[in-house]
C-alpha positions in Angstrom: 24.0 48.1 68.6 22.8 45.1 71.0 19.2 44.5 70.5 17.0 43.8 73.0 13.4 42.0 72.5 10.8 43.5 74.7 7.5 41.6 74.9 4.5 44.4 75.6 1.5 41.8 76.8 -0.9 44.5 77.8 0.0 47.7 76.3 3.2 48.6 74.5 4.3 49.8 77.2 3.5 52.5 80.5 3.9 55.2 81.8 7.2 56.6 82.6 9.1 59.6 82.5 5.2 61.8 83.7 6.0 61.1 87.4 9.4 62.9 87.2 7.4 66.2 86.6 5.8 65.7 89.4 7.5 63.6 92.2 11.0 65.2 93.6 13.8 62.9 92.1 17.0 62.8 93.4 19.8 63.6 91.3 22.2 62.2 93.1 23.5 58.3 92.5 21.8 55.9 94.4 25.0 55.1 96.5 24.6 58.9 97.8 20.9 58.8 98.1 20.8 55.5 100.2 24.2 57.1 102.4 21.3 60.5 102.7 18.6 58.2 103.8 20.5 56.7 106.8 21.2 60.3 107.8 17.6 61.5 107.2 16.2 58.2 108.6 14.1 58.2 105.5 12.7 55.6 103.4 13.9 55.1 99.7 11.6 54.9 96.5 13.1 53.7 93.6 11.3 53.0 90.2 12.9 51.9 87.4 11.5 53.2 84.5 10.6 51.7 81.3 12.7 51.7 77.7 11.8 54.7 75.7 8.6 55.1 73.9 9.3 53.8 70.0 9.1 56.7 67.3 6.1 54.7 66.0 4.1 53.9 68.8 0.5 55.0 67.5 -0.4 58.2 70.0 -3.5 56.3 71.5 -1.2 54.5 72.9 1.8 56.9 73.7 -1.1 59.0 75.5 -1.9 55.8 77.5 2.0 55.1 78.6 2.1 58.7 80.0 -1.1 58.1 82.1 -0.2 56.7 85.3 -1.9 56.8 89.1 1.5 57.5 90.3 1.1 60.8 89.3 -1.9 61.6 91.1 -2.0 64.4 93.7 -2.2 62.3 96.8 0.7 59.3 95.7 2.9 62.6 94.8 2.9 64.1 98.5 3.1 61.0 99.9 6.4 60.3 98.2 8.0 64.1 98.8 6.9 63.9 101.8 8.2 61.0 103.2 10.4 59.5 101.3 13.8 59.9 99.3 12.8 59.4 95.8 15.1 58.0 92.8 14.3 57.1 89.1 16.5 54.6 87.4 16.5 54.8 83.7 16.1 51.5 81.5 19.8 50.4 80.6 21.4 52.5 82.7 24.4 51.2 85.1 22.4 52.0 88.1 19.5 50.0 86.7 21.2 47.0 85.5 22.7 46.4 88.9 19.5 46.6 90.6 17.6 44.5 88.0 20.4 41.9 88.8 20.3 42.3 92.3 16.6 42.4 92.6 15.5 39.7 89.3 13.4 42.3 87.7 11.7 41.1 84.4 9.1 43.7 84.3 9.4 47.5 83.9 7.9 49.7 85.3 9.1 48.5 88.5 8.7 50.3 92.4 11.0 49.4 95.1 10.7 50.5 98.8 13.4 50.5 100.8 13.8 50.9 104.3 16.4 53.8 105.4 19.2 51.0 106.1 18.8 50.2 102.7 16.6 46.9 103.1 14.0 46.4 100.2 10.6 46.1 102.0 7.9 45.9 99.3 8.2 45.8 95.5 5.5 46.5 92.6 5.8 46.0 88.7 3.1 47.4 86.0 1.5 50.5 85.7 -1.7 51.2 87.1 -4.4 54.2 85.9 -5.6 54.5 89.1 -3.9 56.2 91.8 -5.6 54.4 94.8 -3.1 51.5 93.6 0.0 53.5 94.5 -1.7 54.2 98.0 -2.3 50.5 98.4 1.6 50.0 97.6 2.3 52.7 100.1 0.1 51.4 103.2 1.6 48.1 102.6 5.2 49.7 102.8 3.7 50.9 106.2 2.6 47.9 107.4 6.4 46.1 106.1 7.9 48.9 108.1 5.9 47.6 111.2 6.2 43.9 110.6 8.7 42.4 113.3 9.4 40.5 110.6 10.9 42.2 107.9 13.5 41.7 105.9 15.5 44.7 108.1 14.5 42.8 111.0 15.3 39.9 110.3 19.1 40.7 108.2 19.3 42.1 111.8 18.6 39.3 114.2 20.8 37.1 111.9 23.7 39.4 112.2 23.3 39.0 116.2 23.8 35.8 115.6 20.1 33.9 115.7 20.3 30.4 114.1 17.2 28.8 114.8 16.0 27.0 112.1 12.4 28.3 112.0 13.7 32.0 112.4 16.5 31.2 109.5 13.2 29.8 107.2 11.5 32.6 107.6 14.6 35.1 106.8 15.4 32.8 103.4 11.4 32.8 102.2 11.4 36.4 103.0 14.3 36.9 100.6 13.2 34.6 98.2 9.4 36.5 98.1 11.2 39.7 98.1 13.4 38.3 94.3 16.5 38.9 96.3 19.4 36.3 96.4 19.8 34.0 99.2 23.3 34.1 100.0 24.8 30.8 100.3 26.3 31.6 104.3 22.1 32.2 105.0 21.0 29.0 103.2 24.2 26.9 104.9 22.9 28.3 108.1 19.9 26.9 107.8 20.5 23.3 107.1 23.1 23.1 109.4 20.5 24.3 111.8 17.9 21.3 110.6 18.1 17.8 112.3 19.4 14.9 110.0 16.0 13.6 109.7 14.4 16.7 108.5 16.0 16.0 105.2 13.9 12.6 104.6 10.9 14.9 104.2 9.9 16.2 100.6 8.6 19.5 101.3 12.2 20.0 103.4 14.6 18.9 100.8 12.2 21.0 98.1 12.5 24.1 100.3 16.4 24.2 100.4 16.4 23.6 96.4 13.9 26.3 95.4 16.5 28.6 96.8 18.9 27.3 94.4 22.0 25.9 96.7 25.0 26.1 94.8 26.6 23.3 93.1 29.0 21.7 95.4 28.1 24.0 98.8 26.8 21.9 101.7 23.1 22.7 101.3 23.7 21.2 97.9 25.1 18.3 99.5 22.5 17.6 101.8 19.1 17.5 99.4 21.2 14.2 98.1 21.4 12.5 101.5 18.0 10.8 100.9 18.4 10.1 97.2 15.0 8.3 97.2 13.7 11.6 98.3 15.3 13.8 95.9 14.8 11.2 92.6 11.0 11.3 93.6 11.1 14.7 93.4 12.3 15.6 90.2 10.3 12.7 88.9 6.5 14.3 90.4 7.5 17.9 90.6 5.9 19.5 87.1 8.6 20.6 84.5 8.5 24.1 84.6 8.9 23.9 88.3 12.1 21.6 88.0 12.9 23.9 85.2 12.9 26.9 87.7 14.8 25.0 90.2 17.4 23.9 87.9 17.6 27.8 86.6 17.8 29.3 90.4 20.8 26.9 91.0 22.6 27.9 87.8 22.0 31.7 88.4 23.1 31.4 92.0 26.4 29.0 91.3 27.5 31.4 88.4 26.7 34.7 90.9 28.9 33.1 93.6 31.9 32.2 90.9 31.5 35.9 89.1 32.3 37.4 92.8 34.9 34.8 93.6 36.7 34.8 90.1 36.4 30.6 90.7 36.5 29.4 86.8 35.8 25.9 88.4 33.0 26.7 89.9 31.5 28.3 87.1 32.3 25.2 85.1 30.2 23.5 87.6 27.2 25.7 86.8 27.9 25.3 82.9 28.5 21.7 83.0 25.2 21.2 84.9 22.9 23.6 82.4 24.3 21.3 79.7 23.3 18.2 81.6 20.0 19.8 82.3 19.1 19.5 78.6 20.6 15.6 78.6 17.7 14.9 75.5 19.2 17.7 73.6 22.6 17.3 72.9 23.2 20.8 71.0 21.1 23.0 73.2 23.0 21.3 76.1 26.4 22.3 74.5 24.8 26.2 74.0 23.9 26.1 77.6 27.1 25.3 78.4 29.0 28.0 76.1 26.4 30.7 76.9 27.1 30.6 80.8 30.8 30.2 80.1 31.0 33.6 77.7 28.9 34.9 80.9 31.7 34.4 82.8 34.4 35.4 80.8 32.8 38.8 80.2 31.6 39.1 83.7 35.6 38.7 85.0 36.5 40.7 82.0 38.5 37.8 81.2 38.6 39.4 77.3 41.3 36.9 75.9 38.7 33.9 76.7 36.1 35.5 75.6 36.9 36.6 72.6 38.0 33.0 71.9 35.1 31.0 73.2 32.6 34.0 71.6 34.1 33.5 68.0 33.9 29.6 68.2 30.0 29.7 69.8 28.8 32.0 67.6 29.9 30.6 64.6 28.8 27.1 65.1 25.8 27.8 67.0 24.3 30.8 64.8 26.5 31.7 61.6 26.5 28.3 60.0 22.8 27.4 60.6 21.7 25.0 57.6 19.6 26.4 55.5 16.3 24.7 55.8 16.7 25.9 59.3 17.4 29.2 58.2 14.5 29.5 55.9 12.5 28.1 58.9 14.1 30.9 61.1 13.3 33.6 59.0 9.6 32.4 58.1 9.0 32.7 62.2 9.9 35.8 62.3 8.0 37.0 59.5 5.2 35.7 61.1 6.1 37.1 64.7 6.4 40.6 63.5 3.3 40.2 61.4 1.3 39.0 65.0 3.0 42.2 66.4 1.3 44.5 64.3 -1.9 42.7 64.8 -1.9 43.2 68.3 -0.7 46.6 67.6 -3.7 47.5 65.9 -5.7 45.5 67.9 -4.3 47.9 71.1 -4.9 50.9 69.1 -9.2 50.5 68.8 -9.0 49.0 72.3 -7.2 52.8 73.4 -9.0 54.6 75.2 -12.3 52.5 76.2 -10.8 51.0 80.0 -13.6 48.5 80.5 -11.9 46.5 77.2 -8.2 46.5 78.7 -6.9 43.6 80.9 -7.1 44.2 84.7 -5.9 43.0 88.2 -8.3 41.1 90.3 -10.0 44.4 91.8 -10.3 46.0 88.6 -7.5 48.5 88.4 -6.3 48.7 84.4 -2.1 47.7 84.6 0.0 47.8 82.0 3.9 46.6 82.2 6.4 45.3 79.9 8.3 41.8 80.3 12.0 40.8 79.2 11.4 37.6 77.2 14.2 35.2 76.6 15.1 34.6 72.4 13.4 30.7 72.6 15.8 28.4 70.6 18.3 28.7 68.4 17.2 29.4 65.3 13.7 30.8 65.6 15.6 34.1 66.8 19.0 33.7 65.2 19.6 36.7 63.5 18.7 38.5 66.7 21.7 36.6 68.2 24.3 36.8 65.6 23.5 40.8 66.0 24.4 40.6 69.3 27.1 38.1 69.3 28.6 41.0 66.7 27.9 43.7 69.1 29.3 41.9 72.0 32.7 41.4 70.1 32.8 45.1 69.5 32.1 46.1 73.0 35.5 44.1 74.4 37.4 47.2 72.6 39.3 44.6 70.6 41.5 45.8 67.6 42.2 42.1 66.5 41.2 42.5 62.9 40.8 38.5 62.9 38.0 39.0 65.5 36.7 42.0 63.7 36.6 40.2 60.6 34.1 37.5 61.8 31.8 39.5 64.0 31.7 41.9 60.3 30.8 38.6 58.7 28.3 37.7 61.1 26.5 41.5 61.0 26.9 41.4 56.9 25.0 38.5 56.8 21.5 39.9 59.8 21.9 42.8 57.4 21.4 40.9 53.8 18.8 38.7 55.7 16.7 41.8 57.4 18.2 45.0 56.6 16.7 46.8 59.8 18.4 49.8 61.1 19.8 48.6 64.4 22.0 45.8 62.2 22.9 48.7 59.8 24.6 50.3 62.7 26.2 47.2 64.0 27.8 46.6 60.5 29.3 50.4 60.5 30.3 50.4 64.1 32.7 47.1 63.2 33.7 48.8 59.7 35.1 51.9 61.4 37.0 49.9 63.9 38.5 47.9 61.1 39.5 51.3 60.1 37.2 51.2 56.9 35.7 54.8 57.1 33.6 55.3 53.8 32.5 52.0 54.2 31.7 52.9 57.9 30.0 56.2 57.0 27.6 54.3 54.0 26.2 51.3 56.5 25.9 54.2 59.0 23.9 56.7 56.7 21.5 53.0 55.6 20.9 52.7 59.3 19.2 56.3 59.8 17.6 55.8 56.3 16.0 52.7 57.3 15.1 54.0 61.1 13.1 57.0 59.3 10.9 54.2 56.7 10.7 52.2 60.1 9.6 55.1 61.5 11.6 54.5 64.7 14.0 57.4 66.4 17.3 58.3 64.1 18.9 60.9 66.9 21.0 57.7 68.1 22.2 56.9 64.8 22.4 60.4 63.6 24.6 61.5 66.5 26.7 58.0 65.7 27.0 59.1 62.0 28.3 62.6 63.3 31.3 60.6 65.1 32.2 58.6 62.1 32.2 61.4 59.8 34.8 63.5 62.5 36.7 59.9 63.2 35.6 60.4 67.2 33.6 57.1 67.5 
């Protein structure tokens, strides 16, 4: 099982599955919901929940998840009344593609569509207070009203408007909205600009904050004034060349996924390598790691199997040792800070005035994605998923087996946690190796019940085994 490190900076989480008792949820998939809208000329909430409460999430704090202003009278006839309503849950299919679409990193998260499908407004974080929700929904409103909105303005584009202070303001609309900018909308716009535009800073910044992909003609152009662009990179602050060079990256590998181009998503790998040109071995991980993202992406299994097995093995398996002693003292110390703050959350429960708040007061609680942050400090983390990732391509190469099986063997003897456990036996029964299968399965709801963490996953996964139906 792919593990995935959640970082809870307020609470451990917020409220999520409350509203559903009260707020009229479409069943249907979002494809048919958006399709009703346009009929009903209705608006579209969306909110895409947070991961499941943990088994051993102290019940201050469970009672504080499930408290949440969006399930206040007034929010809930709002929403029935005037809008189509649709809850995402974490992980699912539906969620991932609108968390890719969108650039979500925080859960909960609201999105308000217009009835021709056009994302308006968005909101993360949970707020106690229902007079929030109300401020979210008069500023839907007022989106709705602005001759400039995003529906607007995808409209005037499509009649064909190409004036380059319309076509900025459709791309920073985008941009504030976490939505792609296509790379036919960006071209647009610096075909639309005069030569001389690009020998201003603040022009040639604008165009690379909305990440031009490598090789495209808005690309091109921030290099026509190569004084202007070297003076950028050398006063702009790191993280915000970092976030340029990462918007670039994301967008290049987004256009090659689509377009199956393996060039052009060697472009994209070959310049995150470059990006870390005083690092030498996280350049070459940056490389591999957008590459395996491609290969999976194109269901391109063959490469990635290949490439997986070579990255994984180099970059996590044979770690020296004094790195993995380091590694392992980290996280030792991580999870020790985690139940600090844990405790620290649970006498804070309860008393508002104590809990962290936006600027007008309003407690909000929301929970971020956080990357792993180097190779070894989460390695075992990695080498768990590298595992899992090999047993999700449905291989029955037994040489490919074998070495993801070595690489879960090895996070299990090094932190025997239940969600490793259940790695090792779902490899083991697709070697064919069914007692061996059933034991590591059977250790993996033993340890989730000391953990005290949920076991019906692993349970239910042990049933399988046991009837050979996994």
């Amino acid at each position: 099982m792919k593990h995935l490190l959640l970082l809870y900076p307020t609470f451990f989480c917020a409220a999520q599955v409350a509203c559903a008792q009260s707020i009229r949820f479409e069943k249907d998939s979002l494809a048919q919901v958006f399709a009703k809208a346009r009929q009903q000329n209705k608006p579209v909430f969306v909110l895409l929940a947070m991961p499941p409460a943990p088994a051993n999430l102290p019940d201050a704090l469970k009672k504080s998840r499930n408290t949440s202003g969006l399930n206040t009278p007034a929010v809930v006839s709002a929403l029935n009344k005037g809008f189509l309503s649709r809850e995402l849950a974490f992980g699912s299919r539906e969620s991932a593609a609108l968390v890719q679409q969108y650039k979500v990193s925080q859960w909960p998260t609201y999105l308000y569509f217009n009835p021709d499908g056009s994302l308006l407004y968005r909101r993360s974080g949970n707020a106690n207070a229902g007079q929030r929700y109300l401020q979210d929904l008069e500023a839907f409103q007022q989106a709705q009203a602005d001759p400039a909105n995003l529906s607007r303005l995808q409209e005037e584009f499509e009649k064909g408007n190409r004036s380059p202070e319309f076509l900025r303001r459709y791309v920073a609309k985008r941009r504030q909205l976490g939505q792609l900018v296509e790379t036919t909308l960006l071209e647009a716009y610096v075909e639309a600009l005069p030569v001389k535009a690009l020998d201003q800073g603040a022009e040639v910044l604008f165009i690379l904050e909305n990440g031009p992909v490598l090789g495209s003609k808005a690309q091109q152009l921030t290099r026509l004034n190569m004084k202007v662009y070297d003076s950028l990179y050398r006063t702009l602050p790191l993280a915000q060349r970092v976030a340029i060079n990462r918007t670039i990256i994301t967008n290049t590998m987004a256009q090659a996924i689509a377009t199956k181009d393996r060039a052009l998503a060697t472009k994209a790998a070959d310049f995150s390598r470059a990006s870390w040109n005083t690092n030498h071995q996280r350049g070459m991980a940056a490389y591999e790691s957008n590459m395996l993202q491609f290969y999976r992406s194109t269901k391109d299994t063959a490469a990635y199997l290949r490439s997986a097995v070579s990255f994984y093995e180099r970059t996590y398996y044979n770690l020296p040792a004094d790195s993995v002693k380091k590694a392992l003292a980290v996280m030792q110390a991580s999870r020790q800070e985690q139940a600090a703050n844990r405790q620290r959350l649970v006498q804070a429960a309860g008393k508002p005035p104590r809990m962290p708040s936006d600027s007008s007061g309003r407690v909000t609680t929301m929970a971020r994605a956080v990357g792993t942050g180097g190779a070894s400090a989460f390695f075992l983390q990695e080498l768990n998923n590298g595992a899992w990732s090999i047993y999700q391509t449905g291989t029955r190469n037994s040489q490919y087996l074998l070495r993801a099986m070595q690489w879960s063997k090895r996070t299990v003897d090094l932190d025997p946690t239940s969600h490793h456990y259940d790695t090792l036996a779902h490899l083991l029964y697709r070697l064919r190796l069914f007692s061996e299968a059933e034991a590591m399965q059977r250790q993996a709801v033993a340890v989730a019940r000391r953990e005290k963490a949920a076991t019906g996953m692993y349970e239910q996964e042990l049933q399988k085994i046991q009837k050979r139906t996994l």
